[in-house]
C-alpha positions in Angstrom: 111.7 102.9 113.8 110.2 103.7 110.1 106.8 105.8 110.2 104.5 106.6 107.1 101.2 108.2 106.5 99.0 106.5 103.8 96.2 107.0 102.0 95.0 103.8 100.4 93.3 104.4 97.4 90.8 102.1 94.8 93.4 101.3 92.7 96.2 100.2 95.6 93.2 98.1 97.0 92.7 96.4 93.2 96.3 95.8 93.0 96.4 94.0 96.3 93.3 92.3 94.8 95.2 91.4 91.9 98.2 89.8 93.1 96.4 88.0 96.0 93.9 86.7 94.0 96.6 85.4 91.3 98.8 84.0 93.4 96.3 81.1 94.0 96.5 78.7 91.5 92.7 77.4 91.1 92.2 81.5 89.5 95.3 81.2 87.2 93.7 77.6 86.0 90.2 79.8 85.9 92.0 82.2 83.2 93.7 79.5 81.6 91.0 78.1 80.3 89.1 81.5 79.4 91.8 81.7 77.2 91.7 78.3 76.0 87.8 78.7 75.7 88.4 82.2 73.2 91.4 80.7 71.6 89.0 77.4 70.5 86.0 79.4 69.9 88.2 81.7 67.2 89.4 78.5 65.7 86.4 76.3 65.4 83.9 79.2 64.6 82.0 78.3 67.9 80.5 82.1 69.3 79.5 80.1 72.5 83.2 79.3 72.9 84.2 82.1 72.6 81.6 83.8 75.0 82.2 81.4 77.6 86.5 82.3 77.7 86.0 85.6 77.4 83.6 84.9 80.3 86.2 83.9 82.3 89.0 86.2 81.2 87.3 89.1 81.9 84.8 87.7 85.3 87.1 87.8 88.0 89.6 90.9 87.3 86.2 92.7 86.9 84.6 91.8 89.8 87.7 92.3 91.6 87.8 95.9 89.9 84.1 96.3 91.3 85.0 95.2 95.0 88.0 97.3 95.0 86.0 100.9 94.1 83.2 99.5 96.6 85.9 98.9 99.8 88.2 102.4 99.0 84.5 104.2 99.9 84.1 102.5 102.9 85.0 104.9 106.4 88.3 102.7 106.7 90.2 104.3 103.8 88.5 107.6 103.7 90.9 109.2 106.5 95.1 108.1 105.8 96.5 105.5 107.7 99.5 105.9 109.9 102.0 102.8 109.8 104.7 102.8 112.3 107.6 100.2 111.8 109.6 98.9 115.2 111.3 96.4 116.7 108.1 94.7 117.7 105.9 94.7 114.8 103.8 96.9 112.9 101.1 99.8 114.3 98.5 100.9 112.1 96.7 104.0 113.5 93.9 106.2 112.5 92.5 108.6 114.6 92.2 107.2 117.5 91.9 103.5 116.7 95.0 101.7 116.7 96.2 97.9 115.9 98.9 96.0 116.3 100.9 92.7 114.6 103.9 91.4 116.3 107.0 90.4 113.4 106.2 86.7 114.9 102.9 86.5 113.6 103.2 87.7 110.1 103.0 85.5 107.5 105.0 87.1 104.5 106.0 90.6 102.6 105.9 90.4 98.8 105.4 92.9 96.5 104.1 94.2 92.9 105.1 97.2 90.7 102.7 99.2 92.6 102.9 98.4 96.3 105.1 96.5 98.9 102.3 93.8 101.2 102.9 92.7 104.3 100.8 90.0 105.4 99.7 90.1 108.9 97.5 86.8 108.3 97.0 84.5 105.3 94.4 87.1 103.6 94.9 90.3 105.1 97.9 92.7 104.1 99.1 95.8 105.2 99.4 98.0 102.0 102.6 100.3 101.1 101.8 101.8 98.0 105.4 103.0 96.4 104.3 106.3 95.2 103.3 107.4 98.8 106.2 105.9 100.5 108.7 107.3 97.9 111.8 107.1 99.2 111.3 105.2 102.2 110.7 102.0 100.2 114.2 101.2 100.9 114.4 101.3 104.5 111.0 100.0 104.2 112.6 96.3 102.4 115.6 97.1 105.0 113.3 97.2 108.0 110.9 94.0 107.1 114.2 91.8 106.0 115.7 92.4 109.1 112.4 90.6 110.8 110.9 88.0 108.8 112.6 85.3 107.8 114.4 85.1 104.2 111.1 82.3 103.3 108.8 84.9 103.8 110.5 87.9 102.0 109.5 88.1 98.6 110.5 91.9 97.5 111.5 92.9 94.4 112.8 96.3 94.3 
């Protein structure tokens, strides 16, 4: 059994943002072609070019940026959560609400510089942010490796 307390913060919730967003490839095409856009505006001399990629570039990270300040206000990540780690799933408590997510029914653990993710459906993730798990993160990769299946462990250390 692995326990943590966690206090999710603005900037863990923008990095889960981040790579959940990115990681579907219709927003990579999105930035793509803001690039493109700034890219054939410089060359041609076309400012409306130009405005329109940077448009893009910049559109969805700040909006995501925007959301992310919004949600870390919100009653849910005011208090720390407590994650506990078993051989039947994952518990997230706080106070004296608590939820549960059997190994079987999460979809996949992956993970950025900043946090480990572990997907208990197709959009929602449970966030480990690595500074507040220190140096649990090991046993952490340990623990969710010895569950999910090797297709659904995307961890880099």
């Amino acid at each position: 059994m692995l326990e943590f307390d966690v206090k999710i913060s603005a900037g863990d919730l923008y990095d889960y943002n981040l790579k959940h967003t990115f990681s579907q490839p219709i927003n990579l095409i999105a930035e793509v072609l803001g690039v493109v856009g700034c890219a054939y505006g410089i060359s041609s001399g076309q400012p409306m070019a130009i405005a329109i990629g940077a448009l893009l570039v910049v559109y969805l990270p700040l909006t995501l940026f925007l959301r992310s300040s919004q949600a870390a206000m919100l009653p849910a990540f005011r208090q720390p959560l407590h994650y506990r780690l078993d051989e039947e799933g994952l518990t997230v408590t706080q106070g004296e609400m608590s939820e549960s997510c059997k190994w079987e029914n999460m979809v996949k653990a992956v993970s950025t510089s900043r946090s480990i993710l572990l997907y208990t459906s197709r959009v929602g993730a449970t966030i480990f942010p690595r500074k507040q798990i220190g140096d649990g993160q090991s046993a952490l990769i340990q623990v969710i490796s010895e569950h999910l299946p090797p297709a659904k462990v995307r961890i880099r250390s």
